[in-house]
Steps between C-alpha positions, in 0.01 A plus 500: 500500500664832517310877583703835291796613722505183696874483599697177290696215648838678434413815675361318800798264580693846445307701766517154723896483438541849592233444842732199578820644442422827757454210791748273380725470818119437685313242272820351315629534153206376315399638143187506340602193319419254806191665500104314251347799401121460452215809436174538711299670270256712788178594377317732731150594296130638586119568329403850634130520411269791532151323536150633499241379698081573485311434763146584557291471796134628698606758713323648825593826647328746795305808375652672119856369445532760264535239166407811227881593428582071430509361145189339429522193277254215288695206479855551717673256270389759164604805720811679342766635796657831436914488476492755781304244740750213423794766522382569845476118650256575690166291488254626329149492631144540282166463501286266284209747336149494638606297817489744815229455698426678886264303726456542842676311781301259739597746803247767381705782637854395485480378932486141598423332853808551705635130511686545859168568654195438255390816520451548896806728529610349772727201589428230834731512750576286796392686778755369752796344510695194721647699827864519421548448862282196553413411236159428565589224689454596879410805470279510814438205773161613659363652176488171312343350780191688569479648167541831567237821596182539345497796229841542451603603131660292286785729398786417592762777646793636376820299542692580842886481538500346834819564721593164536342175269416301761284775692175415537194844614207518529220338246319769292250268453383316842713737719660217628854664688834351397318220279575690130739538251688826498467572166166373406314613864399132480296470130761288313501753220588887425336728263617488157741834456345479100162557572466599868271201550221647274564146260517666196769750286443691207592388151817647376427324174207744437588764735173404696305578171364157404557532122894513352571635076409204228843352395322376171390875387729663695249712714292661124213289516555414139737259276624549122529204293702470144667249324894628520741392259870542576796479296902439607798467373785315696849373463585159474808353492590183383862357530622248311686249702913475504578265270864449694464638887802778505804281673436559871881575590495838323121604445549793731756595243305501155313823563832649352493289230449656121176377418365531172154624513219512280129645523235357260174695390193278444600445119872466550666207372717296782897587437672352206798362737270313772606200527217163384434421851493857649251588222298212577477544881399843379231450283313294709420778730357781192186369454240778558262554785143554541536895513850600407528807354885546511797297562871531532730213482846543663780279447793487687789310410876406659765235429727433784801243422530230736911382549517163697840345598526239248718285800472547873421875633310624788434829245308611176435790329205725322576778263263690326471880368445747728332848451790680359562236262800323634532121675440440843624202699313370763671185680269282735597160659421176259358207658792325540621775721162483700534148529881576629385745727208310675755200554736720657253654720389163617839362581575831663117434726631139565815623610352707778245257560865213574639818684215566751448159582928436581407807730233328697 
């Protein structure tokens, strides 16, 4: 299986006797005649599809969406798309005739109940809150004992910065000297610094108004209905798998390589010199899509030559053409010489390993 301009046998062993003889005092005085040539015929190929897609759904939008400058349609899959549309990409969005309907929205007047507060504007609020001194725990001996004086309000005070934690004054409650928490004045708890005591703080949800806009119409009281059909064009891109992986050792290399190209229309024919099994691998990816409109096959193609020692060597070779038409050489390490390598560097680990332990 050959592709036009691929290079022959007798120019490649030429280009490779040339490559060997520049580095013959490194590598030897091998030719290109201890060297099996065999050809990796690379095929790198894609489907590039453009693809239309129809969709059509019930849409729901706050107050006039302003739907009098879209298409209107009868049947979406009948509707004809003007060249310009598809030339633009972007989707395309109609109307299906006699379909738009307003109605009003179950708010009334575009407010809802404020969900932070239901509608009282306010929020609760602890009143007080644990003594950071005490705690609440001991906050005043005699006042827990007798319960404190008759008609005394509930509020608790501010929170005190006593001079020293352990202080104790004199109960604001029972009046009670020396018996009371410093920061507390003996009640176990200081007035919130939120809501001064008072219990409650207003709704920030609302702004202390009870009633907050209606997501669903968007504040208008009122909803337009329509059944919206859209219409889009994508790309879609298909590749057809390698049917040889590019040789790891040089794939950072073939980007130079001369590869012969060809882009297929929808009706072109697959090239004359593509090989059975290429062609076949090929074909199994043009059948046609729900929706495609367009297509463009691209076929990329590259033979790289293989040279393998045909004894013992810890080196082969690739050659292929490169952009400017010439051969280039790329040498990599066969197995044999990764084999070599890997034994070397494990008598070299057990060698250290023999050394280290003779130290000890």
């Amino acid at each position: 299986m050959t592709v036009a301009g691929d290079p022959s046998e007798d120019e490649v062993r030429a280009e490779l006797d040339a490559y060997l003889a520049r580095r013959r005092g490194r590598w030897g005085a091998r030719t290109s005649a201890y060297f099996h040539l065999d050809r990796l015929h690379l095929l790198d190929a894609s489907v590039v599809r453009r693809v239309e897609k129809r969709t059509e759904t019930t849409r729901d939008e706050p107050g006039d969406p302003g739907l009098a400058e879209r298409p209107v349609y009868d049947v979406l899959d009948e509707y004809e798309v003007d060249p310009r549309d598809v030339r633009r990409g972007e989707p395309l969005d109609l109307v299906k005739r006699d379909t738009v309907s307003k109605r009003a929205c179950a708010c009334g007047n575009g407010l809802r109940q404020c969900p932070a507060c239901a509608g009282m504007t306010y929020r609760p609020c602890e009143p007080a809150r644990p003594c950071p001194v005490c705690a609440g725990v001991s906050p005043c001996t005699q006042y827990l004992g007798h319960g404190g004086k008759p008609g005394r309000t509930a509020r608790p005070p501010k929170a005190r910065r006593p001079a020293r934690p352990e202080e104790r004054v004199k109960c604001a409650a029972c009046g009670a000297p020396d018996s009371a928490c410093g920061a507390c004045q003996g009640w176990g708890k200081v007035r919130c610094q939120t809501c001064q005591g008072r219990g409650r703080v207003p709704c920030t949800t609302c702004t202390s108004k009870g009633t907050v806009r209606c997501e669903t119409c968007g504040g208008r009281g009122e909803l337009t209905s329509w059944t919206a059909g859209r219409i889009t064009w994508t790309s879609e891109t298909e590749k057809v798998p390698w049917p040889h992986r590019p040789p790891k050792r040089v794939t950072s290399h073939l980007h130079a390589g001369l590869w012969h190209d060809n882009q297929l229309g929808p009706g072109d024919p697959l090239p004359d010199d593509l090989s059975l099994p290429h062609r076949s691998l090929v074909e199994q990816h043009l059948d046609t899509v729900k929706g495609e409109q367009d297509r463009t096959v691209v076929i990329r193609r590259l033979t790289v030559v293989r040279a393998r020692p045909k004894g013992s060597g810890n080196r082969e070779y690739y050659i292929f053409k490169n952009v400017s038409g010439g051969l280039t050489v790329r040498p990599a390490m066969s197995d044999e010489g990764r084999r070599n390598t890997a034994a070397v560097l494990a008598a070299a680990a057990a060698l250290v390993v023999l050394v280290l332990l003779l130290v000890r």
